[in-house]
N, C-alpha and C positions, 0 to 999 in steps of 0.2 A: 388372442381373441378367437372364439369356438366359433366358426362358420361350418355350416350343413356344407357339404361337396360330393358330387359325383366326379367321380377319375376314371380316365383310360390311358392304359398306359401298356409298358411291356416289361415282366416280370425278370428279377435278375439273371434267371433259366433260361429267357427268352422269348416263355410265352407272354401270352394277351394276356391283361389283367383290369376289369373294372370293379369300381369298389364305390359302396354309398358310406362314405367316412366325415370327417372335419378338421380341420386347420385349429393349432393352436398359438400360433401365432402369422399376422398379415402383414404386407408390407407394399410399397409403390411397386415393387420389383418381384415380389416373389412371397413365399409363405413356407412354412412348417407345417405337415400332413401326415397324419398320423395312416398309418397302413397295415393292412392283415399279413403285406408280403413285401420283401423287398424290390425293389424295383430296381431298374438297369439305369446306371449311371451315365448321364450325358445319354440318354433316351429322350426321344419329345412326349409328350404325355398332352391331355385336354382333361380342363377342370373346368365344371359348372357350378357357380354358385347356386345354392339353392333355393338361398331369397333372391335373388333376383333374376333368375333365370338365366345371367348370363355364363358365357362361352368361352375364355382363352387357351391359348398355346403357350405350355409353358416347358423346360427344360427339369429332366430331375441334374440336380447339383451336388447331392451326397443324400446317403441312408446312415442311420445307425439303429440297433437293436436296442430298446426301451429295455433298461436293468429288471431281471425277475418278469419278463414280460413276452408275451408271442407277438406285440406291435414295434413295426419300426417307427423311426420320426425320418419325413423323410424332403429335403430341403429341393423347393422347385426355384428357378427365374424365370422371369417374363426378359424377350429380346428388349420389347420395349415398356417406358413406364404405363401402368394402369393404374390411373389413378380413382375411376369410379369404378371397379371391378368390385373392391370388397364393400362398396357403400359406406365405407368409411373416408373421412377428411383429413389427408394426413398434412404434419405444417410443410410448407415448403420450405426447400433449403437457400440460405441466404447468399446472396449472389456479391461476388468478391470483385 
């Protein structure tokens, strides 16, 4: 799912890094962000959606380099679930 996002974060090198990009994929937990640069693994980073203005703290989890491409994809989590961050209604998981 293409969500608008603003990120700050800290570059694999170590510098500051923000970027006006989107998600291509969202989740209770976390998302798929596509990126001009790699980012630092296990870094905390802040993403703002851009429809909704809102704010979280999320973790980057792994990068990899897009094939034939200068964009990473690059996987964050949330410590905790957000479940209205992306505006989207995800199902709940069935309790055992």
């Amino acid at each position: 799912m293409r969500v608008p996002v603003e990120i700050r974060g800290t570059s694999a090198d170590g510098s500051p890094h923000e970027e006006s990009t989107y998600t291509c994929v969202v989740g209770v937990t976390g998302a798929m962000i596509v990126t001009s640069r790699s980012l630092q693994v296990g870094s905390e980073m802040t993403v703002t959606n851009r429809f909704s203005q809102r704010t979280a703290k999320f973790r980057v989890a792994w990068v990899k380099q897009q094939e034939n491409s200068q964009l990473w994809e690059t996987g964050v989590e949330s410590p905790i679930p957000l479940d209205d961050f992306w505006e989207v209604r995800f199902p709940r998981k069935p309790s055992h």
